[in-house]
N, C-alpha and C positions, 0 to 999 in steps of 0.2 A: 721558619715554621709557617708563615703567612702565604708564603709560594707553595708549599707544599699544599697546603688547605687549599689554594687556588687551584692548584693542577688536579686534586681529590676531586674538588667538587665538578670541575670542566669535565673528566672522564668519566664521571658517575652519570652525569648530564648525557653524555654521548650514548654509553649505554643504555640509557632509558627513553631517548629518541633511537635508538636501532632496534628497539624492542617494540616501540610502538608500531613502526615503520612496519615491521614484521606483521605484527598483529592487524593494520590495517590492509594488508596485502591478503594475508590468508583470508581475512572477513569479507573485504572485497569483492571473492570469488563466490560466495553463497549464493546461491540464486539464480544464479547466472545459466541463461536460457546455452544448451550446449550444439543443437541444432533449430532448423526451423519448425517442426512439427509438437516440439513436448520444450520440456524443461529437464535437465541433465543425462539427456541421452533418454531419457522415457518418452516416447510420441503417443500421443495419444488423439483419435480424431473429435473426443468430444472435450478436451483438456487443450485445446489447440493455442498456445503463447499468442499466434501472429494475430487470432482471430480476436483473444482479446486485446490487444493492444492498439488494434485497427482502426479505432477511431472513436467517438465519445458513446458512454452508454446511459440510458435515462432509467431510474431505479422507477418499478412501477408498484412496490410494496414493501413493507418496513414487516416484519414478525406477523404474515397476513394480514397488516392492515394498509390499506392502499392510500398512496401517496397522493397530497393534493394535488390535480389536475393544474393547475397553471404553474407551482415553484415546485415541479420535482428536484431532485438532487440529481446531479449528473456525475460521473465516472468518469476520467480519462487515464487510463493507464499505457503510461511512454515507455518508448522503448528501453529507455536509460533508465529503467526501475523510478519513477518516481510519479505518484498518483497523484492527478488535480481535479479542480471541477468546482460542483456549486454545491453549497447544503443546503438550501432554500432558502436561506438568506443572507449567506457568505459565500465566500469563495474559501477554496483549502487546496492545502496540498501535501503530501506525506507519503514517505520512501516505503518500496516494498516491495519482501522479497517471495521468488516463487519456487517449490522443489517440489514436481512433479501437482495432484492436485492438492495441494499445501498450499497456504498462502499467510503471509504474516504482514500485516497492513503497521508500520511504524505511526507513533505519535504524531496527527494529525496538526498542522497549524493553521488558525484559521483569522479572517479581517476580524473587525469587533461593529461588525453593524448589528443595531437594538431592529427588529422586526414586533411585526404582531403575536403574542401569545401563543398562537396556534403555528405561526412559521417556527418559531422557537423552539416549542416542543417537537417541532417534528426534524427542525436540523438534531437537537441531542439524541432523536431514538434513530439516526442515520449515523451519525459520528460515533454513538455505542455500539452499534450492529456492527459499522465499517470493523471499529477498532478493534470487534471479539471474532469476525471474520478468521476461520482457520483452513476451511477448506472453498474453492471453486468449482464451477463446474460449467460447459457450453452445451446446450441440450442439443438434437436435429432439427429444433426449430429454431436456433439462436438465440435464446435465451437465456442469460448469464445468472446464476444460481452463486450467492455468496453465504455460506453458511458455517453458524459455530455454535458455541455450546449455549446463547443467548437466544439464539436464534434465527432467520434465515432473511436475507435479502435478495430480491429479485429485480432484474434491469433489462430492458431492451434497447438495441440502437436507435440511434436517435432516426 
């Protein structure tokens, strides 16, 4: 009976790693930019993937109010879905995916440097905006528009 329980629990095992496997394959695929102009076949010229991904963007305003002039927060969104950069007094980084102008920014991780007061406050009203982030947008002047039900974030290239 001991073998038996053995063999039981190895195939139960197998089947709940060939299910994961699964489930990490179909997840996988969310997001995932399907040409160069859009995200899943949607092109879009003010929604443009390449443009935002093309290089770092510096946030020039938190829910209208403007960012300190010397520690803005910077934006880097790679090609391999995953977002970095500075909050104004860390560094972070945090996966995220795009489906057409949708945007769902994952759980940020960030260093643990102590700053001044006012840096502080202004990484968490960057890290909350980022994180309630649902929709983007690339204006005709280039200007990157990140906006959710908290309220709106704005960045330019560096």
């Amino acid at each position: 009976t001991l073998i038996f329980f053995f063999f039981f629990i190895m195939n139960a095992f197998k089947l709940n790693l060939a299910a994961l496997g699964m489930i990490g394959l179909l997840t996988g695929c969310v997001g995932v930019p399907t040409n160069g102009t859009g995200v899943g076949g949607v092109g879009s010229a003010t929604n443009d993937v390449a443009k935002l991904q093309g290089g770092e963007w510096v946030v020039q305003s938190i829910n209208g109010k403007a960012v300190d002039t010397q520690l803005k927060p910077t934006l880097n969104f790679g090609q391999t879905f995953q977002l970095t950069g500075h909050t104004s007094c860390n560094t972070y980084f945090a996966g995220y995916l795009l489906t057409g102008p949708s945007i769902v920014v994952k759980q940020a991780g960030t260093t643990r440097m102590a700053c001044e007061p006012a840096v502080m406050e202004q990484e968490q009203r960057f890290l909350k905006q980022l994180a309630a982030s649902q929709m983007w947008n690339i204006d005709s002047s280039g200007t990157l528009t990140l906006a959710g039900a908290s309220g709106v974030m704005v960045a330019k290239r560096k």
